[in-house]
N, C-alpha and C positions, 0 to 999 in steps of 0.2 A: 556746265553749271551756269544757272542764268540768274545775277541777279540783280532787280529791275528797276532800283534806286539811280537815279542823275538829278546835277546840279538844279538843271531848269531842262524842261523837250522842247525836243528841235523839231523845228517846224515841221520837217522833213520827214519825221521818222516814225514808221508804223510797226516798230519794236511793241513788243509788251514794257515799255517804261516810264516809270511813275515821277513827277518831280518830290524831291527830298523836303518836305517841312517839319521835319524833327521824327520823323518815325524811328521805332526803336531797333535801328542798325541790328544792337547786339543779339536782341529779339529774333531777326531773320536771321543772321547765321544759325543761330540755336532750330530754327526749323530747318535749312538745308543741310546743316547733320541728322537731325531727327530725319526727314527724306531719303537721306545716302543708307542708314540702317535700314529704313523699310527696303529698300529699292537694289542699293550697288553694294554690298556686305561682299567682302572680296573677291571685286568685280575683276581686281588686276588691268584695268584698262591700258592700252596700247598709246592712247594718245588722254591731251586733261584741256579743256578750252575753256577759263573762266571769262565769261561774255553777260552784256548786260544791253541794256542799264549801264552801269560806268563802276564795277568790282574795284578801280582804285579809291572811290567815295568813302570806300572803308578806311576805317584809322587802323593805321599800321597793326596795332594788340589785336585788333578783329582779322585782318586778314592773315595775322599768322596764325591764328585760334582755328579760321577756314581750313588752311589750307593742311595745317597740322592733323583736325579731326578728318576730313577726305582722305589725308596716307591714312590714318590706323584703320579709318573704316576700307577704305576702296585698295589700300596697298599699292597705290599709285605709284608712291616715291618709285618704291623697286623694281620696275617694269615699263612707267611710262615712256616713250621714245620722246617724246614732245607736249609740253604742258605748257601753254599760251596761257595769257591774263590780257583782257582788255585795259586801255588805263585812257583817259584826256587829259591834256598837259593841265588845264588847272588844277585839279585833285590828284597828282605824278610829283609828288617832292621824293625830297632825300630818305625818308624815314619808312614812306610806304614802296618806295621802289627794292627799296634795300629789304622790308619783310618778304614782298614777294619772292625775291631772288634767293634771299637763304632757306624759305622755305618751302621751296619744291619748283617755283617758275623757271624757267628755261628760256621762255620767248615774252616777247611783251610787242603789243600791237596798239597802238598811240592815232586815237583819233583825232588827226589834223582838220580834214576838209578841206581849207582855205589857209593861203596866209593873206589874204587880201580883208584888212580890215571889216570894209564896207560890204564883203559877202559874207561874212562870218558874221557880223549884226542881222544882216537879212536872214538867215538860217536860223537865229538864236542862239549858237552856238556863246558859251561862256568863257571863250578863251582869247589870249589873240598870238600876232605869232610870234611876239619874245617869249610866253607863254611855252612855246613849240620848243625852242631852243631849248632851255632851263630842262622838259620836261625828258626831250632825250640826254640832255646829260646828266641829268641825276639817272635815268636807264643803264647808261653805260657806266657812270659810275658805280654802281650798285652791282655791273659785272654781266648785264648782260650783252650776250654776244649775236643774239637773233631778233633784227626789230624791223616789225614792219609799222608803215604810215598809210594811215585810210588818208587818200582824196577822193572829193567829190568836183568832178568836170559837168559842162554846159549849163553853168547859171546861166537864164537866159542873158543874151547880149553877149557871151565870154566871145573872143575874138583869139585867132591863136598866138597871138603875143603874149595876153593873160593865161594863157593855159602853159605855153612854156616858161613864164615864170615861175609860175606854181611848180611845175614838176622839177623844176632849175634848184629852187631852194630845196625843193623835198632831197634830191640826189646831192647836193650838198650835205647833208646832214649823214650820209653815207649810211642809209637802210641795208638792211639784205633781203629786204622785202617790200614792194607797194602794192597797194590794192586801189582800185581806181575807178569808182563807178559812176555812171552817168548819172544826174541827176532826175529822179523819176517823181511824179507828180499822183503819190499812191491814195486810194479812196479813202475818205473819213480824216485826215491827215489838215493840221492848221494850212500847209501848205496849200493844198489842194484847195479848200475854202478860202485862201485868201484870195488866189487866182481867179476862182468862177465867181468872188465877188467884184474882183477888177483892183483887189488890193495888191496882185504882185503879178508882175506878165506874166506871158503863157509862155510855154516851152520855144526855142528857136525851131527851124523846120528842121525837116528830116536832116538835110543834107549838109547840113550845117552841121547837126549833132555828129551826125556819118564822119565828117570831117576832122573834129575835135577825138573822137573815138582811133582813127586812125589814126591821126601824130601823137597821142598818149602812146602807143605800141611804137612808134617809130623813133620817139624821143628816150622811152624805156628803152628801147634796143643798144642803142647808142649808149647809152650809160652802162651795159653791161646788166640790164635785168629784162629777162627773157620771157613774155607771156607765154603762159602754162594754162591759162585760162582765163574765160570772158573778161574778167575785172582784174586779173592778179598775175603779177611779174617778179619774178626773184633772181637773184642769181645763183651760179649752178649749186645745187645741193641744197638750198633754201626756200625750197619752198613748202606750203605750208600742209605738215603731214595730216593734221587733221582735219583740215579742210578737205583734202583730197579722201579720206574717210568718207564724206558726204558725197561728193561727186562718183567715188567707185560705189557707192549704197551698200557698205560696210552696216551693220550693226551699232546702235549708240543710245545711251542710257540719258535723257533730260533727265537735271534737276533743278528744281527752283520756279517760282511764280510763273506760269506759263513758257516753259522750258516744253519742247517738244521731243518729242523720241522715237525709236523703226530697231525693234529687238524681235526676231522669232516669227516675221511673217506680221506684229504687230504695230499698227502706225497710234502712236497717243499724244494727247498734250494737254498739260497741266491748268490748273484755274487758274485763270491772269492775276486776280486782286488781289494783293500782298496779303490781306487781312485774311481775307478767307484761304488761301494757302496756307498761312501759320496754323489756321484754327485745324485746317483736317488733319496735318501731319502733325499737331500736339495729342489729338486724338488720337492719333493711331489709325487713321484712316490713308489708303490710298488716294493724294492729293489730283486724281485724272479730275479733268473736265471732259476728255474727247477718248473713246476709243474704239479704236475699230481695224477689220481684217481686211486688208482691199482684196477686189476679185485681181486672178493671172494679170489680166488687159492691162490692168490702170499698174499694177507693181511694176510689169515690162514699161509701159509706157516712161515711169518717175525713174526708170535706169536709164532710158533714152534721153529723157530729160534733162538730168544729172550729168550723166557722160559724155554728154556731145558735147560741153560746156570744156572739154579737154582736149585742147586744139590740138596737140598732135596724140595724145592717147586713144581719146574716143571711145568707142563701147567694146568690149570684149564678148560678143554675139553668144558664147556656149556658160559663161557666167550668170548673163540678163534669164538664158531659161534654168538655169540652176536656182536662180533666187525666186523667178517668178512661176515657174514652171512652164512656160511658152517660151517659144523662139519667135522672137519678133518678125523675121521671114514671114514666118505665116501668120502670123497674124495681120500685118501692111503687106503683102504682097505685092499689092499691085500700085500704093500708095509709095513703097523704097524704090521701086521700078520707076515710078515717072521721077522723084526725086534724084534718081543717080541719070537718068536722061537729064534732065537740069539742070545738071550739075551743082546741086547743091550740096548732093551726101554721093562718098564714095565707098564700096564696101572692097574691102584689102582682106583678101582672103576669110578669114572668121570676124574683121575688124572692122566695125562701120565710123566714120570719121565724117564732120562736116569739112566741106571744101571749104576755099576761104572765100567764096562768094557768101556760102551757106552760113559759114562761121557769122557773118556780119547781118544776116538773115533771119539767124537762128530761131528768134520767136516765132515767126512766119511756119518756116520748116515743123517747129513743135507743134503750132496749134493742128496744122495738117491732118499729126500723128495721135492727138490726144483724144482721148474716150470718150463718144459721143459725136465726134466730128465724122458727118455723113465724108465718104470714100466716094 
């Protein structure tokens, strides 16, 4: 459930999210229940990820009102294994932590980025990191027991002294989960415009970022949380079920202003603009903007994609042709062939796996394999 309301957007971010100037909160819940009736009518879902946008932006009576209407309609409560809420320490007090958690949240995942002042300005981000502090313990106070912290590594200039402070204080705070992604510089994005104007530097080079990449996993280890995958570390039993949903290419139902979704062979996604989502799901109308069947190729390919992303699991080869109806074998024949000569994919019986060259390669390896790319 995605919804796309935050304080102020970060430079950074090429989400669907809108900055907050009075639009009517209560308003959009009352559409992503209207959505959840057209769409998830007891869905029973397995896992529940409220994600935005910034879902703690809601006042406490709205997010219990949310999450309340999602159990009667979707039957959540009773089946879900794991139901995450996104939150930012600024809008994370006592009052909304504590609705989420009596009312159906289990996990809570607190977007950090920084605690370094003067990059969390750079970014835009609205918070700072006493901010951090308060926002996990009102978390914990409120009884949750599963929390992960988004950082974001190589602003340019970061040096690894700045990088293990950041993760120093993150494992302080005693997560059982961090997510930790590189800083990427995505098209259309303030970030990216400020850059190619000359208002913000350009990314470090490779091998630098290569560098900053590998003590994130070495200083995670050491703390006792084990990557599981490109961006994400937990410890044992902690990690995050519904994300690994996405990476295994599980089935899953968007809701909300340009919420995406992959149910039945089909891939869809929603109208970004908060207004014109309300208007079609007040109607009675199916809120898609995007929908479509992919061919075999491109379904196998988005499993390869997704799965190789899972350092020791990887792809489960007789799965990818049950979903896609190909066996990736033949279809890259001779493309896995020169890959496991170069060690960068190893295949283990039915199990294809990026090496840990490969692992660090990985986009490389992907473009290779993806549809369209002359063999």
């Amino acid at each position: 459930m995605h919804l796309p309301f935050c304080v102020s957007r970060c430079r950074y971010c090429d989400f669907n999210a809108w900055a907050w100037r009075g639009q009517d909160l209560g308003r959009h819940v009352d559409a992503i229940l209207a959505e959840a009736r057209l769409r998830a009518a007891e869905l029973a879902p397995q896992t529940v990820f409220l994600g935005g946008g910034t879902p703690s932006l809601l006042p406490a009576e709205e997010l219990a009102r949310l999450l309340d209407g999602l159990a009667e309609i979707t039957g959540f409560r009773g089946g879900s294994i794991e139901t995450t809420i996104e939150a930012n320490p600024e809008s994370l007090d006592a009052a909304t932590a504590q609705a989420a958690r009596e009312h159906g949240a289990d996990r809570l995942s607190l977007g950090v980025q920084s605690f370094r002042p003067e990059v969390l300005r750079a970014y835009d981000r609205a918070h700072g990191p006493e901010e951090v502090v308060a926002a996990v313990a009102a978390a914990r106070a409120a009884g949750f027991r599963r929390l992960n912290l988004d950082l974001i590594f190589a602003f340019p200039g970061q040096d690894p002294a700045d990088l293990a402070a950041d993760l120093g204080r993150a494992v302080a705070l005693a997560p059982e989960h961090l997510s930790c992604y590189e800083l990427s510089f995505e098209p259309g994005t303030p970030l990216t415009r400020a850059r190619d104007a000359g208002r913000f530097p350009p990314a470090d080079p490779e091998e630098r970022r290569l560098e900053l990449f590998e003590q994130t996993r070495r200083l995670c280890a050491e703390a006792g949380l084990r990557r599981y995958e490109v961006s994400n570390f937990a410890r044992p039993g902690a990690e995050c079920r519904h994300n690994l949903a996405y990476w295994r290419s599980l089935d899953w139902v968007g809701l909300g202003a340009g919420a995406a979704g992959w149910r039945d062979g089909e891939r869809r996604r929603n109208l970004e603009r908060p207004e014109e989502y309300e208007a079609a799901v007040f109607a009675g109308r199916d809120p898609a903007a995007e929908r479509e069947r992919p061919d075999p190729r491109t379904i196998a390919f988005d499993c390869l994609m997704m799965g190789l992303r899972l350092e020791e699991e990887g792809v489960w080869l007789p799965r990818v042709e049950r979903i896609a109806g190909v066996d990736p074998r033949r279809v890259w024949p001779e493309e896995l062939e020169r890959l496991q000569r170069e060690g960068l994919v190893e295949l283990a019986g039915e199990r294809l796996r990026a090496t840990a060259r490969g692992f660090v390669l990985l986009d490389s390896v992907l473009t290779r394999l993806a549809p369209g790319t002359p063999v």
